[in-house]
ChimeraX commands (.cxc) that place a marker at each C-alpha (Angstrom):
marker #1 position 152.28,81.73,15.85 radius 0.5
marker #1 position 148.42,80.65,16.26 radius 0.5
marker #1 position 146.41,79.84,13.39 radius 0.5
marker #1 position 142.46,78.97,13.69 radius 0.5
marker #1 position 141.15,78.48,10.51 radius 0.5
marker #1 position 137.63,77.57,9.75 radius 0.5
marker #1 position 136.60,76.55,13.42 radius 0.5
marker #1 position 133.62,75.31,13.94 radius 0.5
marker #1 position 131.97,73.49,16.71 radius 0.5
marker #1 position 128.30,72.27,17.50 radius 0.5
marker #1 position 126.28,71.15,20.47 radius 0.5
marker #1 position 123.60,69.22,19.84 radius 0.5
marker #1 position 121.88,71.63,17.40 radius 0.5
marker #1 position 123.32,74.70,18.70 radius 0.5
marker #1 position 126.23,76.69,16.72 radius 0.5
marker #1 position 128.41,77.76,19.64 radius 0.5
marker #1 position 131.09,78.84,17.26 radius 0.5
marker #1 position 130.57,79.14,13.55 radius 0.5
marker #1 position 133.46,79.15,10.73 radius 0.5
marker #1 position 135.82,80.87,13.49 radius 0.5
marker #1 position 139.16,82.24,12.14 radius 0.5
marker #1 position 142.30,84.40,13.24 radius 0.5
marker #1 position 145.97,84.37,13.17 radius 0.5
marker #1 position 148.16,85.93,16.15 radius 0.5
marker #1 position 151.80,86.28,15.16 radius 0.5
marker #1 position 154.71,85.30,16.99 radius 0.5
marker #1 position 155.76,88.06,20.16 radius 0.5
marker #1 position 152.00,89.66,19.41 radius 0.5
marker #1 position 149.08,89.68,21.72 radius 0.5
marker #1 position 145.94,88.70,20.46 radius 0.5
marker #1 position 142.78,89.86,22.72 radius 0.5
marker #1 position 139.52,87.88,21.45 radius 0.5
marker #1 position 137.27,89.76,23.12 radius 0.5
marker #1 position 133.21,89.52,23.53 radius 0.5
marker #1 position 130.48,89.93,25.97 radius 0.5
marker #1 position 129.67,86.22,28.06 radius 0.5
marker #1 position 128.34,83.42,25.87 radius 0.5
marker #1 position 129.81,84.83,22.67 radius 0.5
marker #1 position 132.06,81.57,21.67 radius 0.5
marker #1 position 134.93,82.78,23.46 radius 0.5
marker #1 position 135.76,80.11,25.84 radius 0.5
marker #1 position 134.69,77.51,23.48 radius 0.5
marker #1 position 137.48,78.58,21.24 radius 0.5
marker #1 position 139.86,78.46,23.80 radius 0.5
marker #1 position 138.98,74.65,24.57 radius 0.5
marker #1 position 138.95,73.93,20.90 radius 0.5
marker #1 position 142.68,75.46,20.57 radius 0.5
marker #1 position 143.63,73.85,24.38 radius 0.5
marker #1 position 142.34,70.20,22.21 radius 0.5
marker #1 position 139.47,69.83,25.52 radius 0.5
marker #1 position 136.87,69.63,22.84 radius 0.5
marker #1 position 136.48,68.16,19.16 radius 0.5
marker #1 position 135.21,70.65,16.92 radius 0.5
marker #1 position 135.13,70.92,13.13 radius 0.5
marker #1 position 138.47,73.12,11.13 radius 0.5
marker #1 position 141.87,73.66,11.43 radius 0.5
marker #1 position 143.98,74.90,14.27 radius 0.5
marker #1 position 147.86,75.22,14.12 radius 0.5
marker #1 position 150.48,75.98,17.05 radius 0.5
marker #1 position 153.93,77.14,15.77 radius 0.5
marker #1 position 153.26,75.58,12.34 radius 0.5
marker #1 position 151.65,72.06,13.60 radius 0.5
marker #1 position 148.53,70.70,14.07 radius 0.5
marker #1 position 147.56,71.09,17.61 radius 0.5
marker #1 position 146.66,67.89,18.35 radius 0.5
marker #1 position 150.35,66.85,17.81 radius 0.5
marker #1 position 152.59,65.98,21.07 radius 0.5
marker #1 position 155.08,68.67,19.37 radius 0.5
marker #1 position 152.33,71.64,19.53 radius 0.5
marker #1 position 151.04,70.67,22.62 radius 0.5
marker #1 position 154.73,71.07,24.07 radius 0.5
marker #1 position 155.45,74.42,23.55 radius 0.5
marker #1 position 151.87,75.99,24.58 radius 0.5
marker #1 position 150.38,76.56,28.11 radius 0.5
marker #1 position 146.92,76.99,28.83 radius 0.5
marker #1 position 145.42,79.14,31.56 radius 0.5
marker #1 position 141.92,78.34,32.14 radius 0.5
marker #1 position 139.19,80.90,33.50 radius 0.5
marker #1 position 138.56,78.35,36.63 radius 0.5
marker #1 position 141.58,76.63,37.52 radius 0.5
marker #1 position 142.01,73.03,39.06 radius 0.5
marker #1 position 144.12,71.98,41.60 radius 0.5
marker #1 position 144.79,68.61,42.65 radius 0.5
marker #1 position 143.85,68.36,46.16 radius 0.5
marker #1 position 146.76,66.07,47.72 radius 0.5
marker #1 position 149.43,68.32,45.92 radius 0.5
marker #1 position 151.08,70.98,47.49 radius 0.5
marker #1 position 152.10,74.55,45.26 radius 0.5
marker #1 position 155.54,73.63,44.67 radius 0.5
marker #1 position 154.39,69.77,43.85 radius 0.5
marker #1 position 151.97,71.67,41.46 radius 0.5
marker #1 position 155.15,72.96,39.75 radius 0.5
marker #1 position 157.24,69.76,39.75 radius 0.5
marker #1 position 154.22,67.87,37.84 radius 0.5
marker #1 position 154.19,70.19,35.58 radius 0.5
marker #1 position 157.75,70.25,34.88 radius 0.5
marker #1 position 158.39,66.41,34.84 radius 0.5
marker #1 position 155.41,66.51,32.47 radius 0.5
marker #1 position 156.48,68.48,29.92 radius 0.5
marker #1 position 160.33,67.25,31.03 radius 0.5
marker #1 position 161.66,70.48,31.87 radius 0.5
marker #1 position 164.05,72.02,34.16 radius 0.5
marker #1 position 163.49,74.89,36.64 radius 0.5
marker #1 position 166.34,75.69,38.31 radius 0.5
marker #1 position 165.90,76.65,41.94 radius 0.5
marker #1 position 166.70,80.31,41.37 radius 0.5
marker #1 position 163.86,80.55,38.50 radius 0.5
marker #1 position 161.27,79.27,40.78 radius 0.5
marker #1 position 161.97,81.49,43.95 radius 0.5
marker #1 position 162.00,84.39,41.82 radius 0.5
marker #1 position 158.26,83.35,40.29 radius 0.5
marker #1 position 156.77,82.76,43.48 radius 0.5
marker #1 position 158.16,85.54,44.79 radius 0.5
marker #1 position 156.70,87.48,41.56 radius 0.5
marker #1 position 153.28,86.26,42.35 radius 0.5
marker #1 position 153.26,85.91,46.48 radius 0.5
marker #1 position 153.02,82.79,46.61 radius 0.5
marker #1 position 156.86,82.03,48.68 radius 0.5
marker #1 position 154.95,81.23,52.12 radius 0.5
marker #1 position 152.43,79.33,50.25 radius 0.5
marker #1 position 154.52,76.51,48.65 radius 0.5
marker #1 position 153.54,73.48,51.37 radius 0.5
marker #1 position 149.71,74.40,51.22 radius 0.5
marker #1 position 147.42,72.01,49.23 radius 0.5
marker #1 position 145.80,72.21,46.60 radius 0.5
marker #1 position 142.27,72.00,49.12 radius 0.5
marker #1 position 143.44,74.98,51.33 radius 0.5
marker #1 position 144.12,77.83,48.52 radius 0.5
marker #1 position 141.49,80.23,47.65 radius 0.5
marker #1 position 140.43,80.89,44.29 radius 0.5
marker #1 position 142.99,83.52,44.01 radius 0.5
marker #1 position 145.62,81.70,45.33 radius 0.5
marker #1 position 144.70,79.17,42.82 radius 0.5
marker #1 position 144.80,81.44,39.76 radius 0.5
marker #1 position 148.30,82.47,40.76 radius 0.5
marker #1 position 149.46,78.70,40.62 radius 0.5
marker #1 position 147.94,77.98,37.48 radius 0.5
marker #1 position 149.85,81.19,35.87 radius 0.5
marker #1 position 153.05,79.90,37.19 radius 0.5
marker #1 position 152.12,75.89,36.15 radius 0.5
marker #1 position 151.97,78.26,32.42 radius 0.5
marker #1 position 154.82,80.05,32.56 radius 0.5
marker #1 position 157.35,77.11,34.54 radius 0.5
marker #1 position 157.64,75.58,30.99 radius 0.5
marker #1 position 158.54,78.91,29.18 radius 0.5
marker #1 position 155.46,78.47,26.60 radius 0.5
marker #1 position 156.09,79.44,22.74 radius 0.5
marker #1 position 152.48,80.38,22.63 radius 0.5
marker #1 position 150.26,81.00,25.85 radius 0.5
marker #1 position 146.34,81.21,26.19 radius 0.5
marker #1 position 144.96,82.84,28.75 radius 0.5
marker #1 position 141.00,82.72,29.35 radius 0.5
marker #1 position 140.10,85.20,31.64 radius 0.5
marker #1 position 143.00,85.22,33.35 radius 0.5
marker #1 position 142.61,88.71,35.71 radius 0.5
marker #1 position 139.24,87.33,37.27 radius 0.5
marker #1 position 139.83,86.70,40.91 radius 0.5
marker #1 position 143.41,88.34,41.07 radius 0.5
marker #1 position 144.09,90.87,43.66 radius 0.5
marker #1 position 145.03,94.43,42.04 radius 0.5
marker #1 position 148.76,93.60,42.80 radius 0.5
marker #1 position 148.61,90.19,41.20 radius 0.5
marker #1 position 146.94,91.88,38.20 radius 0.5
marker #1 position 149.57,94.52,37.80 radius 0.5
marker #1 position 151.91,91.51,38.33 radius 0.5
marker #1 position 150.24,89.58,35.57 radius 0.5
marker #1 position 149.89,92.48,33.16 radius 0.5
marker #1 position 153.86,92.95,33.73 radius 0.5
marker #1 position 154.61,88.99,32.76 radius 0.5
marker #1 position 152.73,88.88,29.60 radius 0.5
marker #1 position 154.65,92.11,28.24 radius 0.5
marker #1 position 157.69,90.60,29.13 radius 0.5
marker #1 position 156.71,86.98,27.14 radius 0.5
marker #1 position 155.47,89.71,24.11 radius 0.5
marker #1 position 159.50,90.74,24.10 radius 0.5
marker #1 position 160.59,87.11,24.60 radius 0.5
marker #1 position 158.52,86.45,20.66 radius 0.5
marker #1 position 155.98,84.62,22.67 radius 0.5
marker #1 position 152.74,84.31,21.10 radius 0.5
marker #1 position 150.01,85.10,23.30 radius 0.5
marker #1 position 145.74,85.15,23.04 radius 0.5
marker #1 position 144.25,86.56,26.16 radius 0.5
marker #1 position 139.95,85.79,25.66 radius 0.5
marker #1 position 138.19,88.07,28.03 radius 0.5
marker #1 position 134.72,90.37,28.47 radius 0.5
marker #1 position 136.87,92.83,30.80 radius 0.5
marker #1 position 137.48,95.65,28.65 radius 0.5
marker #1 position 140.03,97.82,31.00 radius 0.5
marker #1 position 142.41,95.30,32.15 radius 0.5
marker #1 position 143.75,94.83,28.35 radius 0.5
marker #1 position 143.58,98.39,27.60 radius 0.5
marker #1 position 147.19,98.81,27.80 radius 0.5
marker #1 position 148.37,95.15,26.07 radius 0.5
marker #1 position 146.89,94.61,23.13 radius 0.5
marker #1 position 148.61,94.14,19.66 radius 0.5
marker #1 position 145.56,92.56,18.00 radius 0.5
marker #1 position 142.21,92.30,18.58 radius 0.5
marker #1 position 139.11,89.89,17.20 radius 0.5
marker #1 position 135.76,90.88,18.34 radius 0.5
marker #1 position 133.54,88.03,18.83 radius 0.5
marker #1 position 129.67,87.77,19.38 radius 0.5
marker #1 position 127.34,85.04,18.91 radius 0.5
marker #1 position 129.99,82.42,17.69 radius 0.5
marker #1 position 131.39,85.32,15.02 radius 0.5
marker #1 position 134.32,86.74,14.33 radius 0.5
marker #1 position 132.58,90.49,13.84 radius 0.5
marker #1 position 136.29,92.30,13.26 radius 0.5
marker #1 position 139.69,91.85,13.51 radius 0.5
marker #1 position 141.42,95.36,14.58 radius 0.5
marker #1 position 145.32,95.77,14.81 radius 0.5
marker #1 position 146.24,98.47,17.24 radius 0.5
marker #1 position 148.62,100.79,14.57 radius 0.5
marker #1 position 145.44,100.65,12.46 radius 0.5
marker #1 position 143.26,102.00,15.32 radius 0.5
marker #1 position 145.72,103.38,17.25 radius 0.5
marker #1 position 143.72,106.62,18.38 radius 0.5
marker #1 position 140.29,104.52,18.73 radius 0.5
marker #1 position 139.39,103.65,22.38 radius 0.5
marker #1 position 138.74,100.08,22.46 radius 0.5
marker #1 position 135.74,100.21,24.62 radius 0.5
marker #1 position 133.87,102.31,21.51 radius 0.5
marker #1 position 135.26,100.07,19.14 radius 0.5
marker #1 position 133.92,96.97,21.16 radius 0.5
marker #1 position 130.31,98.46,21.12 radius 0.5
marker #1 position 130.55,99.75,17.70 radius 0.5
marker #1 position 130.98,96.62,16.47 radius 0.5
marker #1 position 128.63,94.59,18.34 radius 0.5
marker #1 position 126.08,96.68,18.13 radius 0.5
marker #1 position 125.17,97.31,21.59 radius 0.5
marker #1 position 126.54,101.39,21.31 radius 0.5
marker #1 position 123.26,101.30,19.59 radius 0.5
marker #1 position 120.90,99.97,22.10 radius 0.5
marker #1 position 123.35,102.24,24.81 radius 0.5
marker #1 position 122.53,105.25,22.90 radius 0.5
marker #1 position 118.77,104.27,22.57 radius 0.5
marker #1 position 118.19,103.87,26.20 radius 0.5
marker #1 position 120.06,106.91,26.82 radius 0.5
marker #1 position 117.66,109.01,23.97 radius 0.5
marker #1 position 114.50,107.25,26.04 radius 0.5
marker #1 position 115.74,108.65,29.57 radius 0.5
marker #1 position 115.78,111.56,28.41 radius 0.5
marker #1 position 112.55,111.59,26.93 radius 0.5
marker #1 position 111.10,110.26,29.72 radius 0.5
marker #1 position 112.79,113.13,31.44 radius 0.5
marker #1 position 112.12,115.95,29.39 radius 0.5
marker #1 position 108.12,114.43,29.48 radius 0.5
marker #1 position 108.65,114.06,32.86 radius 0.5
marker #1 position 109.00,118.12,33.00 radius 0.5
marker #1 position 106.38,118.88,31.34 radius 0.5
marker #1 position 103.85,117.02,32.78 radius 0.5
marker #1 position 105.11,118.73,36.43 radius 0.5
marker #1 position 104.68,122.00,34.59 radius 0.5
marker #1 position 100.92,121.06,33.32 radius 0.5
marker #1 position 100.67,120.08,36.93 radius 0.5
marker #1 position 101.60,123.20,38.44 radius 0.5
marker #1 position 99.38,125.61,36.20 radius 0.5
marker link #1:1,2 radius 0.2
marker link #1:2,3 radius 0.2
marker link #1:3,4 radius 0.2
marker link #1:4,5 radius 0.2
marker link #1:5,6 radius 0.2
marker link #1:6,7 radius 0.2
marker link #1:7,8 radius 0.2
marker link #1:8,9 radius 0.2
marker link #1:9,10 radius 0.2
marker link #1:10,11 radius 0.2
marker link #1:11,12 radius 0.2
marker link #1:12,13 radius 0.2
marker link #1:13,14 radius 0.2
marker link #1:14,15 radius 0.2
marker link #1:15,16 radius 0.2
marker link #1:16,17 radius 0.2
marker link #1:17,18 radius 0.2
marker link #1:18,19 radius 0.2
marker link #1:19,20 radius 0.2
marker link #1:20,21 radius 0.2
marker link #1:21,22 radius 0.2
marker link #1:22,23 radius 0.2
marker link #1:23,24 radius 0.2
marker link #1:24,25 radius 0.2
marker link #1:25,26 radius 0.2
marker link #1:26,27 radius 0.2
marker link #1:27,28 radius 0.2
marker link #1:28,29 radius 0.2
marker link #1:29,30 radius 0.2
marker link #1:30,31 radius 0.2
marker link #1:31,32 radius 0.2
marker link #1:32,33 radius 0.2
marker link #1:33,34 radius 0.2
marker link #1:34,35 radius 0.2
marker link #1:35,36 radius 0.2
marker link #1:36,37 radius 0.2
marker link #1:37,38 radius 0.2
marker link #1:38,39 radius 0.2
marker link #1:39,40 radius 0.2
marker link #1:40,41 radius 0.2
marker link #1:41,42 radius 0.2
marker link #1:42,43 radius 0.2
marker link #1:43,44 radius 0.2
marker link #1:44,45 radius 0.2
marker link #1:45,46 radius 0.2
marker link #1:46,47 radius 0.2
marker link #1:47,48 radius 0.2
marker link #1:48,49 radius 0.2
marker link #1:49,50 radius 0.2
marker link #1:50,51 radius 0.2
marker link #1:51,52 radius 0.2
marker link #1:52,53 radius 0.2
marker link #1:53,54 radius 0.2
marker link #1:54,55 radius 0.2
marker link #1:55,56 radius 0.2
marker link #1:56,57 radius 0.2
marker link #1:57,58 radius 0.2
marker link #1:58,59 radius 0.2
marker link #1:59,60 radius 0.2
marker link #1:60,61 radius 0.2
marker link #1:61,62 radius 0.2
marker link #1:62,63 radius 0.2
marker link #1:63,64 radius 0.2
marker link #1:64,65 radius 0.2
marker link #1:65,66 radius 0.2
marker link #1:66,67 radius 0.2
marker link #1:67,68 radius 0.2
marker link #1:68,69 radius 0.2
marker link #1:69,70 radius 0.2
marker link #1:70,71 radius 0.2
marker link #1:71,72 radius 0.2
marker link #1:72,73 radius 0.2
marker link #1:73,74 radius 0.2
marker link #1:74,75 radius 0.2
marker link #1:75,76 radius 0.2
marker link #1:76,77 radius 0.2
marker link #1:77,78 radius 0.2
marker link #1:78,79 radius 0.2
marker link #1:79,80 radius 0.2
marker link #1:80,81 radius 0.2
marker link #1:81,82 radius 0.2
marker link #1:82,83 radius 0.2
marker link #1:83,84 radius 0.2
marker link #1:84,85 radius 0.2
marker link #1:85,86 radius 0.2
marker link #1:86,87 radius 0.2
marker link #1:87,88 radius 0.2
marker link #1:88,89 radius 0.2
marker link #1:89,90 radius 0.2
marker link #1:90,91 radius 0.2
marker link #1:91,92 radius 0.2
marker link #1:92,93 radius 0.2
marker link #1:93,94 radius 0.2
marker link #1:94,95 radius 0.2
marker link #1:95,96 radius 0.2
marker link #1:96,97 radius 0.2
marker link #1:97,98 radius 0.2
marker link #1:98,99 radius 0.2
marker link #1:99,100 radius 0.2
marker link #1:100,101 radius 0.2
marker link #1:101,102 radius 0.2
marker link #1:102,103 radius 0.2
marker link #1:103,104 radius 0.2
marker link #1:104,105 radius 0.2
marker link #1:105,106 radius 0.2
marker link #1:106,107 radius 0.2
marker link #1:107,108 radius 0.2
marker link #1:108,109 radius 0.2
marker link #1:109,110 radius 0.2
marker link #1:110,111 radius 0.2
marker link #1:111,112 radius 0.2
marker link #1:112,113 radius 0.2
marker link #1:113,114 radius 0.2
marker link #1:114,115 radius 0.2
marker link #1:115,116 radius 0.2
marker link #1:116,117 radius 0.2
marker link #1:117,118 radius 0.2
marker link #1:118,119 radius 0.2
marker link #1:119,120 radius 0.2
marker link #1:120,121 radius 0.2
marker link #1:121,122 radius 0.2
marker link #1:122,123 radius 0.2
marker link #1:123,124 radius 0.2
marker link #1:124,125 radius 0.2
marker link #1:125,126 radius 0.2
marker link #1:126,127 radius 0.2
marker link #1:127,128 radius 0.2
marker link #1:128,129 radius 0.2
marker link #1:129,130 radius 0.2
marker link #1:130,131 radius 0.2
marker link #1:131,132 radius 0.2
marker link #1:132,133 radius 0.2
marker link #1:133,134 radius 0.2
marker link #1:134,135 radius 0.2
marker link #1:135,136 radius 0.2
marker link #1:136,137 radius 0.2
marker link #1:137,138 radius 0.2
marker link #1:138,139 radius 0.2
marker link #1:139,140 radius 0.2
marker link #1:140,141 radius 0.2
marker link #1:141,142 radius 0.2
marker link #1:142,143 radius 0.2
marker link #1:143,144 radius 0.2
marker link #1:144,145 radius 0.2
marker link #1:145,146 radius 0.2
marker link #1:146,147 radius 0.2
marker link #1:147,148 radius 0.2
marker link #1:148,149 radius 0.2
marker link #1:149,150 radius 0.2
marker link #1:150,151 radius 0.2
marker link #1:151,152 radius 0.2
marker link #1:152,153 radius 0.2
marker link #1:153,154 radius 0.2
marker link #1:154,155 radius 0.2
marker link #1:155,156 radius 0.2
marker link #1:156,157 radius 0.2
marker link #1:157,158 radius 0.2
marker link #1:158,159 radius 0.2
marker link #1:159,160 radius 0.2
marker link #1:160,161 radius 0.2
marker link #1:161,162 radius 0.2
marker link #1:162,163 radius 0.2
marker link #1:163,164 radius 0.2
marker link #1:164,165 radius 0.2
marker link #1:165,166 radius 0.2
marker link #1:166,167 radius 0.2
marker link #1:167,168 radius 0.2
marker link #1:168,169 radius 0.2
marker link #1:169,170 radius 0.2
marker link #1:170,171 radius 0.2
marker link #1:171,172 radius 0.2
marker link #1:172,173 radius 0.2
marker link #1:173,174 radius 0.2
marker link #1:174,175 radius 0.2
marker link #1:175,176 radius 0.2
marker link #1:176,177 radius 0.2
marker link #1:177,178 radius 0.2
marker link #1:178,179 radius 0.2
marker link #1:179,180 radius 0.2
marker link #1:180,181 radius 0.2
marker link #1:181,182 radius 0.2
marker link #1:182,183 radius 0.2
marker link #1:183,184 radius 0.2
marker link #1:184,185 radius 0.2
marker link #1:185,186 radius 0.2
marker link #1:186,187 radius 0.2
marker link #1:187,188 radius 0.2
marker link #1:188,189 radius 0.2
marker link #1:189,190 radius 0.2
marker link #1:190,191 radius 0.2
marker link #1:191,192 radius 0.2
marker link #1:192,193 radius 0.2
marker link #1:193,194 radius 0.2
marker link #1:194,195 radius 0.2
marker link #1:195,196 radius 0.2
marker link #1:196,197 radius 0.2
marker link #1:197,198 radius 0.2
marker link #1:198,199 radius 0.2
marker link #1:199,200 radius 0.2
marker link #1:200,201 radius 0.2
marker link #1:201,202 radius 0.2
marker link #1:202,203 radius 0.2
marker link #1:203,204 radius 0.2
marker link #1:204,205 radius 0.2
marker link #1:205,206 radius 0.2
marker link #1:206,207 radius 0.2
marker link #1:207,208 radius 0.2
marker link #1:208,209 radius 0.2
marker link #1:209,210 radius 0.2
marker link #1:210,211 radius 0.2
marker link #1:211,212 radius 0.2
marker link #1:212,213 radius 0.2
marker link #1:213,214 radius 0.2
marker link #1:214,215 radius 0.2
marker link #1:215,216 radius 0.2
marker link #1:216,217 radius 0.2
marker link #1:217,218 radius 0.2
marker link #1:218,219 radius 0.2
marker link #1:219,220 radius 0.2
marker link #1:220,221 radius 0.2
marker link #1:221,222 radius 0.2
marker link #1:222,223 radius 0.2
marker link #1:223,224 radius 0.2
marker link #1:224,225 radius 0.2
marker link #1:225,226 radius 0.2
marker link #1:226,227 radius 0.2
marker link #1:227,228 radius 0.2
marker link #1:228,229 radius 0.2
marker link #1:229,230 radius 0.2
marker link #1:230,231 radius 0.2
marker link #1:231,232 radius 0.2
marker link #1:232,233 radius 0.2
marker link #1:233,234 radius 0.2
marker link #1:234,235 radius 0.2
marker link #1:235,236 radius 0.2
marker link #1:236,237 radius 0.2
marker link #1:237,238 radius 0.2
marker link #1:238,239 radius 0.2
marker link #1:239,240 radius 0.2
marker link #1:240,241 radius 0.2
marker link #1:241,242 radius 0.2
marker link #1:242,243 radius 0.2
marker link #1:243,244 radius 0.2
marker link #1:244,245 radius 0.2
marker link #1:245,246 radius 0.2
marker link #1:246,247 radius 0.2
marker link #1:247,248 radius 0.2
marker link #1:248,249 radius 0.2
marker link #1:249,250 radius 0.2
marker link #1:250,251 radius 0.2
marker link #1:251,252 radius 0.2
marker link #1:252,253 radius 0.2
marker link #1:253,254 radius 0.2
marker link #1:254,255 radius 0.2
marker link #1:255,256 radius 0.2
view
């Protein structure tokens, strides 16, 4: 389980996320989903412990700034980092003797096979391309089999195979009771996965939706509905066809 209670954090004077909370439950996905600069990343830093911020935050029951928490969650950031000198499967062994975990050999060919990445395992860290790279972050998350996962727009840069590939994995951790918060701004590649969803817009929480409750909603609608912008959608669409319909009648004045 994830629990952010009362999160808020400040930069200089500016409120990037104000009095933040949610809860995602254990083998539920969690989608906190807003358009770009609406707090989202900044709440995945503040649960990740990359920034200090002001409230509460709990992994599994601890504080998340505990060596316990920090054990069972993985963290897959929006622009991954690889160390330059490391090859892939040197990636992997950090992470493993990091964490001090075992993945046995059989575990590891079948998760770079998952994710293409078999030929790739002596490249460095310097020679992958960005999508390469978001592939070896994933599997740097899922090598330590996470309790809870956090992925911040994870699906950017993926081919359409890897993001089929992707979408597969994180069902499979849902069965597993793996608690999982994916942030993101791209509506249709979490179509299909969530369980819960928190809209978020200018460091708010606007709504918390569970799927059974909305269940026959489309979650694009609800996203607009609830942020407002359906409004200024449906407003520029009224004023296009104004100017249309004036538009016609002036080329009828015009032609008498």
């Amino acid at each position: 389980m994830l629990e952010v209670m009362n999160l808020t954090k400040k930069y200089g004077r500016t409120v990037a996320v104000d009095n933040v909370g949610f809860t995602v439950p254990d083998g539920k996905i969690g989608i906190l989903l807003g358009p770009n600069g609406a707090g989202k990343s900044t709440v995945i830093k503040s649960i990740a412990g990359l920034l200090k911020y002001k409230g509460s935050i709990r992994i599994q029951g601890l504080n998340s700034r505990m060596l316990e928490a920090k054990k069972c969650f993985a963290y897959v950031p929006e622009l991954p980092y690889m160390y330059d000198a490391l090859t892939v499967r040197e990636h992997i062994e950090f992470i493993t003797r990091a964490y001090g975990v075992e993945c046995p050999e059989e575990e590891l060919r079948l998760l770079f096979d998952r994710f293409e990445l078999t030929d790739k395992q002596d490249k460095l860290g310097n020679e992958l391309s960005k999508g390469m790279m978001q592939k070896v972050s994933i599997c740097c998350a899922l090598v330590i089999k996470p309790r809870v996962i956090l992925l911040d727009e994870p699906m950017v840069g993926l081919d359409p195979a890897a993001i089929k590939e992707l979408k597969a994995v994180i069902l499979d951790l849902r069965e597993k009771g793996c608690t999982i918060l994916i942030s993101t701004h791209m509506l249709e590649m979490v179509r299909e996965l969530w369980d819960v969803t928190f809209v978020m817009d200018k460091g708010h929480i606007l709504g918390t939706y569970a799927k059974e409750n909305v269940a026959n909603e489309d979650l694009e609608e609800l996203f607009f509905s609830v942020t407002g912008q359906s409004a200024v959608k449906d407003k520029m669409t009224a004023h296009s066809e104004e100017e249309k319909q004036y538009g016609t009648e002036e080329s009828g004045k015009d032609g008498r």
